[in-house]
C-alpha positions as CSV (number, residue, x, y, z in Angstrom):
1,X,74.5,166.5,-48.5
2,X,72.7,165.0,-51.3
3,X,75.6,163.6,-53.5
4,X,76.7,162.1,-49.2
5,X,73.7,159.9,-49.3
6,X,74.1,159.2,-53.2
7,X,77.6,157.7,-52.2
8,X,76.3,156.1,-49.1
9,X,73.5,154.2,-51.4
10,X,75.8,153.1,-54.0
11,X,78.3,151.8,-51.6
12,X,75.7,149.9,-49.6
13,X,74.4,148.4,-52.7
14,X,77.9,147.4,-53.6
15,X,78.6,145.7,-50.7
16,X,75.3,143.8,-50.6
17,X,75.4,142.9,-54.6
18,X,79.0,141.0,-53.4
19,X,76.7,139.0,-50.9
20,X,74.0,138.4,-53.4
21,X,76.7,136.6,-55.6
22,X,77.8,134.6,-52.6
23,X,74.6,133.0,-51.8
24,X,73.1,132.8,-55.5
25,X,76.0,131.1,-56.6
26,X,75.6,128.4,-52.9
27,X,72.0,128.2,-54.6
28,X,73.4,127.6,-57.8
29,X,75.8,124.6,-57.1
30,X,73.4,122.9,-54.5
31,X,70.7,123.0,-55.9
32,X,69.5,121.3,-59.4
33,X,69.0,125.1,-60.8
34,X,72.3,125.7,-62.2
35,X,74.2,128.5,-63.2
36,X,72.7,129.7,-65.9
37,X,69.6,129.5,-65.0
38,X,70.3,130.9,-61.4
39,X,72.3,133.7,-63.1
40,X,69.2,134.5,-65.4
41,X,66.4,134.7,-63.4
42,X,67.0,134.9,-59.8
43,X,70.1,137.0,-59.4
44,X,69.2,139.0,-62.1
45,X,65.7,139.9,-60.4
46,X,67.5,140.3,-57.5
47,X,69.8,143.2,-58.9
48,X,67.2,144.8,-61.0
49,X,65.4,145.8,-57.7
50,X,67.4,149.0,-58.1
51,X,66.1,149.7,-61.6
52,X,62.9,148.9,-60.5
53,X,62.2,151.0,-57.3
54,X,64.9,154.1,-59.0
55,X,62.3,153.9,-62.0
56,X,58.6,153.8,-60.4
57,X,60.3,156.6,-57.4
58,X,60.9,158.5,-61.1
59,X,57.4,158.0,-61.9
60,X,55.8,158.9,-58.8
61,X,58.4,162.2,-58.6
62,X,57.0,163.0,-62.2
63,X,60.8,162.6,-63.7
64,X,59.5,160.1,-66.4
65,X,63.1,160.7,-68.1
66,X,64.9,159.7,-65.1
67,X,62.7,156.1,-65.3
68,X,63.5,155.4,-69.0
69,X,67.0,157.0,-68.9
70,X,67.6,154.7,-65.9
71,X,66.8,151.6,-67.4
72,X,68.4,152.2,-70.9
73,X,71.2,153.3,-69.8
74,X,71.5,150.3,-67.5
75,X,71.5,148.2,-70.5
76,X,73.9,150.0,-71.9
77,X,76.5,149.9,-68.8
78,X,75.9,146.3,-68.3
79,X,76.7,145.2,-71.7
80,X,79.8,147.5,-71.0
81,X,80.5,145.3,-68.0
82,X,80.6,142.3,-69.3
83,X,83.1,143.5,-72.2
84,X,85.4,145.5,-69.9
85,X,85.2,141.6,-67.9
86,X,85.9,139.7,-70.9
87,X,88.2,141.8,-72.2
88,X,90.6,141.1,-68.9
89,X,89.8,137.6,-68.4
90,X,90.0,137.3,-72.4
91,X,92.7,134.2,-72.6
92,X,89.8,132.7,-70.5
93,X,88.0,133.3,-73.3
94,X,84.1,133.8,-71.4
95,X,81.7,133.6,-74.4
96,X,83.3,130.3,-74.9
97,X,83.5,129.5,-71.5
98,X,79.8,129.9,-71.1
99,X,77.0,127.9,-72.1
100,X,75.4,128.9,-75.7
101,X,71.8,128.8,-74.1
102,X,72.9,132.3,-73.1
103,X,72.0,133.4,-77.0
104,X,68.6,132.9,-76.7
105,X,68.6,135.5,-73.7
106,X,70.8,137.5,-75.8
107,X,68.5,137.6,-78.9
108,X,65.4,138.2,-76.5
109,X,67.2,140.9,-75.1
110,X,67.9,142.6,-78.5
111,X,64.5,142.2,-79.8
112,X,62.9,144.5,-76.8
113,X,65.4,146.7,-77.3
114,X,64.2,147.0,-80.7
115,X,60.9,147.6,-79.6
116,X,61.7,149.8,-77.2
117,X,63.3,151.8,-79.7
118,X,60.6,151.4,-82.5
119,X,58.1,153.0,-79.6
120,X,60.6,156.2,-78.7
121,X,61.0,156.4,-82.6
122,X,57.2,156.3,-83.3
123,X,55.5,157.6,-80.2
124,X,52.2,156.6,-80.1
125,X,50.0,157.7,-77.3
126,X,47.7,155.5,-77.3
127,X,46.5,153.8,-73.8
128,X,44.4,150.6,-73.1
129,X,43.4,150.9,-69.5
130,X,45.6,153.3,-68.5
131,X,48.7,151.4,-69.7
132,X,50.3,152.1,-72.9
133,X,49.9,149.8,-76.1
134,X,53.5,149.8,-76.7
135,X,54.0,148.7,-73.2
136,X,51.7,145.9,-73.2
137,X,53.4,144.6,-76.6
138,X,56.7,145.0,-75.0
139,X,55.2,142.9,-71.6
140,X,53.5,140.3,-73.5
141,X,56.6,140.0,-75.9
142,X,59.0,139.5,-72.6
143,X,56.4,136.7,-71.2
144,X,56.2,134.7,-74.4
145,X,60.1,135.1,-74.9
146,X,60.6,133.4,-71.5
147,X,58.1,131.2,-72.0
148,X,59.7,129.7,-75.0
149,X,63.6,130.0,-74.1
150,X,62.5,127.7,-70.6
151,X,61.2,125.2,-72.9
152,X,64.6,125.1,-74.7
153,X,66.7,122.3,-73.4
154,X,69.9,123.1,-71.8
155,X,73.3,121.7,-73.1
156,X,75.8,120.0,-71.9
157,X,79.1,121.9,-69.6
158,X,81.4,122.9,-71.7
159,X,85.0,120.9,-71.8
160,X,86.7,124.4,-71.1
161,X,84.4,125.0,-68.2
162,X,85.1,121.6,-66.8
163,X,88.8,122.0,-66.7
164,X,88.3,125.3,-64.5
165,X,90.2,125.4,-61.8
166,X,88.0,125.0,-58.7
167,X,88.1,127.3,-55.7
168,X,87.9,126.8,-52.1
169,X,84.4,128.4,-51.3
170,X,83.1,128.9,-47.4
171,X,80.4,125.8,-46.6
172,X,76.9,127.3,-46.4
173,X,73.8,125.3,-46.3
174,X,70.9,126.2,-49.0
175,X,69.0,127.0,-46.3
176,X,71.1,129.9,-44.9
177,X,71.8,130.7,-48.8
178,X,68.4,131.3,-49.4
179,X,67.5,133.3,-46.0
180,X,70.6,135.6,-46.9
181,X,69.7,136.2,-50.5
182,X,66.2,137.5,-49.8
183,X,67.5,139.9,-47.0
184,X,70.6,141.2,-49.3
185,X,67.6,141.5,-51.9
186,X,65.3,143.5,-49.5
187,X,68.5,145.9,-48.9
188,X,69.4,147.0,-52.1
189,X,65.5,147.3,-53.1
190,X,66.1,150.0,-50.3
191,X,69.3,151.2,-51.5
192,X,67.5,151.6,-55.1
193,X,64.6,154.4,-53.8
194,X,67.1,156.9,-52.5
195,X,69.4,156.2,-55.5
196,X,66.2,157.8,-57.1
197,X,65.5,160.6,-54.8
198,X,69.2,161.8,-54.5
199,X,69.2,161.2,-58.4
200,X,66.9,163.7,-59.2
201,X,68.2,166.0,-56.7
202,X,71.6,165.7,-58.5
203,X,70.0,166.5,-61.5
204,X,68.3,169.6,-60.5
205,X,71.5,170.5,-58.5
206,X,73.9,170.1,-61.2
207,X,71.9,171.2,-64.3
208,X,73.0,168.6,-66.6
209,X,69.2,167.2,-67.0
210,X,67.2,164.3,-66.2
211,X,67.8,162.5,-69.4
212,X,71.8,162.5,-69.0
213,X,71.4,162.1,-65.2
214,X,69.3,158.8,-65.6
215,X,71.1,157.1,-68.6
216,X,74.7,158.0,-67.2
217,X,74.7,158.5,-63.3
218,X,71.9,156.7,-61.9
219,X,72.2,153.8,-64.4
220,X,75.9,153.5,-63.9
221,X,74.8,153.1,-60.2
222,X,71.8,151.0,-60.3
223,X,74.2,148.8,-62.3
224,X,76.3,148.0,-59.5
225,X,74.5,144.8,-58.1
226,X,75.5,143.7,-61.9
227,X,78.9,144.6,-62.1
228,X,79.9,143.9,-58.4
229,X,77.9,140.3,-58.9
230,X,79.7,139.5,-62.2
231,X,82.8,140.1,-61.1
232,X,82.2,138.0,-57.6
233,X,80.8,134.9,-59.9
234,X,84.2,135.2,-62.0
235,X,85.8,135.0,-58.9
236,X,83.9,131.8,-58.3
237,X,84.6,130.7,-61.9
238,X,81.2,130.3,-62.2
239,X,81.1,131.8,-65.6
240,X,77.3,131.0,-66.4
241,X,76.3,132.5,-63.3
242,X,78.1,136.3,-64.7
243,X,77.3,135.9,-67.8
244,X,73.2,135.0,-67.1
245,X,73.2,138.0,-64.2
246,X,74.3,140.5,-67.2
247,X,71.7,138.7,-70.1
248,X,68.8,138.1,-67.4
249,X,69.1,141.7,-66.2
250,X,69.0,143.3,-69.4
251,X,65.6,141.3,-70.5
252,X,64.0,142.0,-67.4
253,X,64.9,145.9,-67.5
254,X,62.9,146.2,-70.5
255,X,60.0,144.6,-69.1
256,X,60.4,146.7,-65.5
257,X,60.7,149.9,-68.3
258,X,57.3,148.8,-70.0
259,X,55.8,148.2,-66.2
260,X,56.8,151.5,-64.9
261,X,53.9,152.5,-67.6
262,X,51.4,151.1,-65.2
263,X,52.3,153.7,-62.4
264,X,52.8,156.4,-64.7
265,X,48.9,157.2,-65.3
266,X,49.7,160.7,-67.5
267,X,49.6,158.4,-70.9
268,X,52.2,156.5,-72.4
269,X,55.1,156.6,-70.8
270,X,57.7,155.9,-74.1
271,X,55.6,158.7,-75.7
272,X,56.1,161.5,-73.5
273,X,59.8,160.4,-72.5
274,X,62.7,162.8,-74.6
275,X,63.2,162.0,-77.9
276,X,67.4,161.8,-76.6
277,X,66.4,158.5,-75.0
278,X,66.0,156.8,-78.8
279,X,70.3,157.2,-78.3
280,X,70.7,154.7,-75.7
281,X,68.0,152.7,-77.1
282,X,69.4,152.3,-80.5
283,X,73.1,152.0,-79.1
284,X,72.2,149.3,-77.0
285,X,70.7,147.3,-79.5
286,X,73.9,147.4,-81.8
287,X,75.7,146.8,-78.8
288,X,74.0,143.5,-77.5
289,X,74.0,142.8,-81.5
290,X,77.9,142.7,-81.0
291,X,77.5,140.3,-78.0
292,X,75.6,137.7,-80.2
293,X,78.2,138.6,-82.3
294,X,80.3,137.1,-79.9
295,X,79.0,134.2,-78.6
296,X,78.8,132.8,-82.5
297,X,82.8,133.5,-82.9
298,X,84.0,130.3,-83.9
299,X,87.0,128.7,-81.0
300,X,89.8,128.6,-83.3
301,X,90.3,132.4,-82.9
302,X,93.3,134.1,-81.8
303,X,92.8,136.0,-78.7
304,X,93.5,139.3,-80.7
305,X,90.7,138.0,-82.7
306,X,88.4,137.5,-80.1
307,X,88.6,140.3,-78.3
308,X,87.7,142.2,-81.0
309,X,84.2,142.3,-80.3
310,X,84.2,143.7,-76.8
311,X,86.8,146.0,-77.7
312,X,84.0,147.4,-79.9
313,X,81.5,147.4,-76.9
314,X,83.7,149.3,-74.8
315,X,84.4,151.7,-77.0
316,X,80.7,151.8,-78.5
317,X,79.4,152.7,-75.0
318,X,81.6,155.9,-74.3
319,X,80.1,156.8,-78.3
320,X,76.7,156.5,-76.4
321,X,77.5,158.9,-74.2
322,X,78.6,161.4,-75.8
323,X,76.1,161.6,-78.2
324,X,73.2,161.5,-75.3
325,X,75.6,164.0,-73.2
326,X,75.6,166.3,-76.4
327,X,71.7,165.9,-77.3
């Protein structure tokens, strides 16, 4: 019965990350927000809610390695996503497509995954009301990253994006955008607590262990909103608004992991998490390294030469798993 409600979570928050896209990207072109910046902050909040409630329902179950796993492995899989999406649309080249702003999210992202990793590598239990230094560092780091990137001015659309073909899209006022965002976002918030609960039930059931559980299975899940909204904003050809949904949900995982230390009132939370969490940590930081990576590729490339990087993403992430599967 349990792995029935897993499947009935995952396929509700499927169906309501497709509507998410809808709307955000309504909000996006009617609005004076943008793509980008839509993509970034408020679609990426909105499908991080899963992350967020599967990782403080972790907490409160006392499964801390379900949290972390969760939101490291989500990294993970959504720098996978966006690979296995260029990768197909790759004579649409995407990283060129999309706006180089995106590399400032990109290099914030990799620098909390350092620290994240730095913190599971040092583990230092040492608490400042209740909360763990490492956490705060990673918080404070987050705020003053965002803080600086909105300051950054944002450039000009792309010839290539301009000459995208447009699509007919169904007329929906801002208004009605806006209304159906916020309920599709109070849905999967929902559809993110019993991804938790049947999670660790899973684990428990199965035997395969909370860390493995987390970073594979319930991050692979929680991911969906992501993957589901990516591939709806390609559909779109709104390229910033994928793109930003992937980058904007990966910075604001790390700061919803260093959060999840405010519930979790046993110490710090990156201290007592397994040491087999360091694996995703460390693997998604080479692996958003190889993004940057490919948003610097010069445009003259061939599209064998392009693809290159994502190829090694792809194939990166299943060398993640293995190793945490094995650990």
């Amino acid at each position: 019965m349990v792995f029935i409600w897993f499947l009935l979570a995952a396929a509700v928050t499927v169906y309501t990350a497709m509507k998410l896209s809808e709307y955000a990207d309504v909000i996006s072109e009617k609005t004076a927000m943008g793509g980008m910046v839509v993509g970034t902050i408020l679609l990426a909040g909105a499908t991080s809610l899963p992350e967020l409630t599967t990782s403080f329902s972790a907490v409160l179950i006392n499964n801390v390695d379900i949290a972390v796993g969760n939101m490291l492995g989500s990294n993970v899989f959504n720098v996978f996503i966006l690979a296995v999406f260029d990768l197909y649309y790759r004579r649409h080249r995407l990283f060129h497509l999309a706006s180089s702003h995106h590399q400032y999210t990109a290099f914030l992202g990799l620098l909390l995954m350092i620290l994240v990793s730095t913190a599971l590598l040092f583990r230092i239990d040492y608490t400042i009301v209740g909360i763990g230094a490492d956490a705060l560092v990673i918080m404070l780091v987050y705020i003053a990253g965002i803080a600086v990137i909105s300051k950054v001015p944002s450039p000009a659309v792309g010839e290539e994006e301009a000459k995208q073909t447009p699509v007919e899209k169904k007329s929906v006022s801002v208004k009605h955008a806006v209304i159906g965002f916020i309920v599709a976002a109070i849905v999967i918030l929902g559809a993110g607590t019993l991804l938790s609960v049947t999670g660790d039930k899973i684990a428990l059931v199965t035997g395969m262990g909370s860390s493995f559980i987390g970073s594979f299975l319930i991050a692979a899940t929680t991911s969906l909103p992501e993957g589901v909204s990516v591939f709806s904003a390609l559909r779109l050809k709104n390229v910033n608004l994928a793109v930003g949904t992937i980058l904007g949900s990966n910075m604001l995982n790390m700061f919803i992991l260093a959060a999840t230390d405010i519930v979790y009132q046993k110490g710090s939370l990156l201290a007592d998490a397994s040491v087999s969490h360091l694996m995703s940590a460390i693997g998604g930081s080479l692996l958003v390294a190889v993004v940057i990576w490919a948003f610097m590729q010069k445009r003259s490339e061939s599209v064998a030469g392009y693809s290159i990087p994502s190829i090694i993403t792809v194939i990166g992430y299943f060398v993640v798993q293995y190793l945490i599967f094995n650990s």
